[in-house]
N, C-alpha and C positions, 0 to 999 in steps of 0.2 A: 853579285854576279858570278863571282867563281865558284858559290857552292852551288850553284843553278846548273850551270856546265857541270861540276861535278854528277848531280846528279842525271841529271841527263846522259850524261855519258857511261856512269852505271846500266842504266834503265836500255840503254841502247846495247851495252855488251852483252845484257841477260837475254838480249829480245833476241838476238843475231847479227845486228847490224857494225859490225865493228870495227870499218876503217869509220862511221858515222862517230863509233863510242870512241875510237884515237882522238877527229878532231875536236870533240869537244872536250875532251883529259888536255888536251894540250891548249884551250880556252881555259879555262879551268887555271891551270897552271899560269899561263900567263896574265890572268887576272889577278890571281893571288900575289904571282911576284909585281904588279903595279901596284897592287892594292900595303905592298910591305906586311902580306900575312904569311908568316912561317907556317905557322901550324897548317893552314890552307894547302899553303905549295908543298908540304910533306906529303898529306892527303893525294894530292892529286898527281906527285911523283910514283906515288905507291900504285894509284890507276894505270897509271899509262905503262909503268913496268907490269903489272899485269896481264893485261891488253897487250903490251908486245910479246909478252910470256907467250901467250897463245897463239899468236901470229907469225913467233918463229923469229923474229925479231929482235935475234939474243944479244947482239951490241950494243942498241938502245934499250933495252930491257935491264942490262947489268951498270948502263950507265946513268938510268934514274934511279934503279934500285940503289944506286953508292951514294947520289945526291940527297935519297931519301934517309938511307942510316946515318949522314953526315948528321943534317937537319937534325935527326932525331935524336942523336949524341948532345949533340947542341943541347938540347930542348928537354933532354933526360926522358926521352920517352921511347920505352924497352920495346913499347905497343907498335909504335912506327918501326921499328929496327925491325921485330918481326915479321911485321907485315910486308917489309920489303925481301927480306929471307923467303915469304911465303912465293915471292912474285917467282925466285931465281928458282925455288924447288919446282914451281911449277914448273918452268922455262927446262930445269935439267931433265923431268922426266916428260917431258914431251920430247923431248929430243933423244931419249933413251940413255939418257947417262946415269944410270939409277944408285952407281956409287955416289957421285954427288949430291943427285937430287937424296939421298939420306942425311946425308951427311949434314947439309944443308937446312934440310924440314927439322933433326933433329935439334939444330942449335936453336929454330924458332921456338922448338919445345921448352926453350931454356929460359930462352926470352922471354916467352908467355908466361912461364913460373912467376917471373917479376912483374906483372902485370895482370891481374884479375881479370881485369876487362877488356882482355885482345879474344878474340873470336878464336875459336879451335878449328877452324874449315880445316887447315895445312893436316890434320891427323889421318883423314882418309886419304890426303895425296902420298900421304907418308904410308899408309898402312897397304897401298894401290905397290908401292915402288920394294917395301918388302914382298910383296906377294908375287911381281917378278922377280925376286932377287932369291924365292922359295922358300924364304925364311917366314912361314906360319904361324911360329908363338911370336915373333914380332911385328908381323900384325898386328895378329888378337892384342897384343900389349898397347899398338896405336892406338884403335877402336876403343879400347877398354877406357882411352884417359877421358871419352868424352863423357866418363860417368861420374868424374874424378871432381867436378863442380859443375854448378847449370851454367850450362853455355847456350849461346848460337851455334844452329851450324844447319847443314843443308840435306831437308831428308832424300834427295834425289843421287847425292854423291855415300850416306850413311847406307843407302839402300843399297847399293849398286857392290859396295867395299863386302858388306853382308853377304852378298849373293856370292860373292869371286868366292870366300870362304864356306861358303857352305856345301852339304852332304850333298850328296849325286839324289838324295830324295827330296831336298827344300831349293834345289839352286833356281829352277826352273820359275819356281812361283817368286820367287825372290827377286828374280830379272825382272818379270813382267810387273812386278808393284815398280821397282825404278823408275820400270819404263813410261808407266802409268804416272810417275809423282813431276816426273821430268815435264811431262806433257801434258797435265793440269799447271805447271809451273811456268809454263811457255821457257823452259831454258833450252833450247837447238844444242849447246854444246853439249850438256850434261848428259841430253837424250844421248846423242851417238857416240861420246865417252862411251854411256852403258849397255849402245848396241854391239863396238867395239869387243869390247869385257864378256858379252854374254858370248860373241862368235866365237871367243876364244876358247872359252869354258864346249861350246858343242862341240868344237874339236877336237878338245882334250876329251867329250865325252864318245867323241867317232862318228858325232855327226855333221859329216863335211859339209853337203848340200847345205843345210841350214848356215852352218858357219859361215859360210863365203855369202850366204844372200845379209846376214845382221854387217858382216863387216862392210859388203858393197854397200849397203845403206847409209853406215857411217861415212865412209869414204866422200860420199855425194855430200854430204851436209860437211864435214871439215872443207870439202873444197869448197863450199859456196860460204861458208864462214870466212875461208882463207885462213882456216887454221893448218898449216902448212905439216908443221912436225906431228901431229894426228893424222893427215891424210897420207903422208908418206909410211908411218907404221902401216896404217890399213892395207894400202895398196903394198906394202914388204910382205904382210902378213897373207895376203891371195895369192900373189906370185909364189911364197914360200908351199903355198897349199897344191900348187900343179894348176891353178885355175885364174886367169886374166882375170881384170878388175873390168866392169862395165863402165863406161865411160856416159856420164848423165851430168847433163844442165840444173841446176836447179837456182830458186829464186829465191834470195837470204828472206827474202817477206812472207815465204811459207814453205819454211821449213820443216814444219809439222804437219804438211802435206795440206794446212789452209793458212788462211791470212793471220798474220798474227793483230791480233787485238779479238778474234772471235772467241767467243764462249768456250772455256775447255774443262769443264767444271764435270769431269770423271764420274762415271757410279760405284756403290761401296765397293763392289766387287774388284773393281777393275784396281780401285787401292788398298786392296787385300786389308780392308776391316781400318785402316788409319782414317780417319777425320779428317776431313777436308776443311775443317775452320781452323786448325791447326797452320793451314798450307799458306794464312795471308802472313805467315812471317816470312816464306820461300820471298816473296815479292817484296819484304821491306830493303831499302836504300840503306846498303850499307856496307862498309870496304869487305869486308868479310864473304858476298858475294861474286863477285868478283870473276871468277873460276869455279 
């Protein structure tokens, strides 16, 4: 029963639905701890610090993530330790603390060295938090480790990390493949993470108008997420531009502007030449999706 809720409660955070994906991390959780599965309830510590990570939620977030390193101290497992670092990095750089959110993602780096088999996702949040911080060659140095062994990891947030670095000639097609991978993937958050990301980049390129319409777009989907510390950047980031944020409803069930569970199976173009048989690992059930 608890890895049922686990996964469900994955499959719910990736769809949009995410105080749905809380309760069932925290079924999840409390099955494992009736059931006397550690390894389970580490798992599912890890979830729900995630999930709060995006939700802004940063009390409970720092207070599963310590239960989950405890656990995994325990248990000798580097993989869980990480994977709860990954939660808090996420958590600092949403909430703009980008010293720590490094500091933070960097030690999961360390952690993952001891562990093969921890997922790489935290590189692009890590190479996301240099790229505000303006530091470029450490970036490229995040990005770079995901070539460093075959991992996991997510082509909608590797796409998006790509774009923020690149030339005033490839940024543009680079966004739109993200945007493209996001939205074959059904992930809501990842999409307007990298509408976010692009509004910022047209601004830095001088093109306002556009800017303020990708961020308002975000905006509208972190708030129907309820991912709090992403809609308060967006909306920092329009008032910063001389221009109010549009104020829109929207429904966590179509996010991507239809119902989710419809067909969203992209043409090549639209994902600039990648494979889309590639894209069924975007969708497999696993902590490492997460964010």
């Amino acid at each position: 029963m608890s890895s049922a809720f686990a996964e469900l409660a994955e499959l719910e955070y990736r769809l949009g639905d995410w105080p749905a994906a809380h309760a069932s991390a925290l079924e999840s959780l409390r099955a494992s701890r009736r059931a006397g599965l550690d390894r389970e309830a580490m798992a599912s510590l890890v979830r729900l610090a995630c999930i709060e990570a995006g939700l802004g939620r940063s009390r409970d977030c720092r207070r599963h993530a310590a239960q989950a390193r405890k656990l995994g101290r325990a248990e000798g497992s580097p993989g869980i330790e990480a994977q709860a670092g990954e939660a808090v990095g996420f958590l600092e750089l949403g909430l703009d603390r980008i010293d720590s959110a490094i500091a933070t993602l960097e030690r999961v780096g360390e952690l993952s060295a001891e562990d093969p088999g921890t997922c790489a996702t935290w590189t692009t949040d890590l190479a996301e938090a240099y790229i505000r911080r303006g530091d470029r060659p450490a970036a490229e140095r995040s990005i770079a480790r995901l070539t460093l062994k075959p991992t996991f990891f997510r082509p909608p947030a590797l796409e998006r990390t790509t774009a923020m670095l690149a030339d005033a000639e490839t940024y543009e097609r680079l966004f739109q493949r993200a945007l493209a991978w996001s939205d074959h993937a059904q992930q809501p958050f990842e999409l307007a993470r990298t509408q976010l990301c692009f509004g910022e980049r047209l601004r830095h390129e001088g093109r306002l108008q556009e800017a303020c319409s990708r961020v308002d777009t975000a905006l509208a989907s972190f708030e129907a997420l309820g991912a709090r510390p992403w809609a308060k950047r967006a909306r920092r980031l329009i008032t910063a531009w001389g221009r109010s944020a549009r104020s829109r409803s929207l429904d966590p069930r179509h996010l991507h502007g239809r119902p989710v569970g419809t067909d969203l199976r992209p043409c090549a173009a639209e994902l600039g030449g990648v494979e889309a048989e590639g894209d069924h690992r975007v969708g497999t059930l696993s902590l490492g999706l997460l964010h």
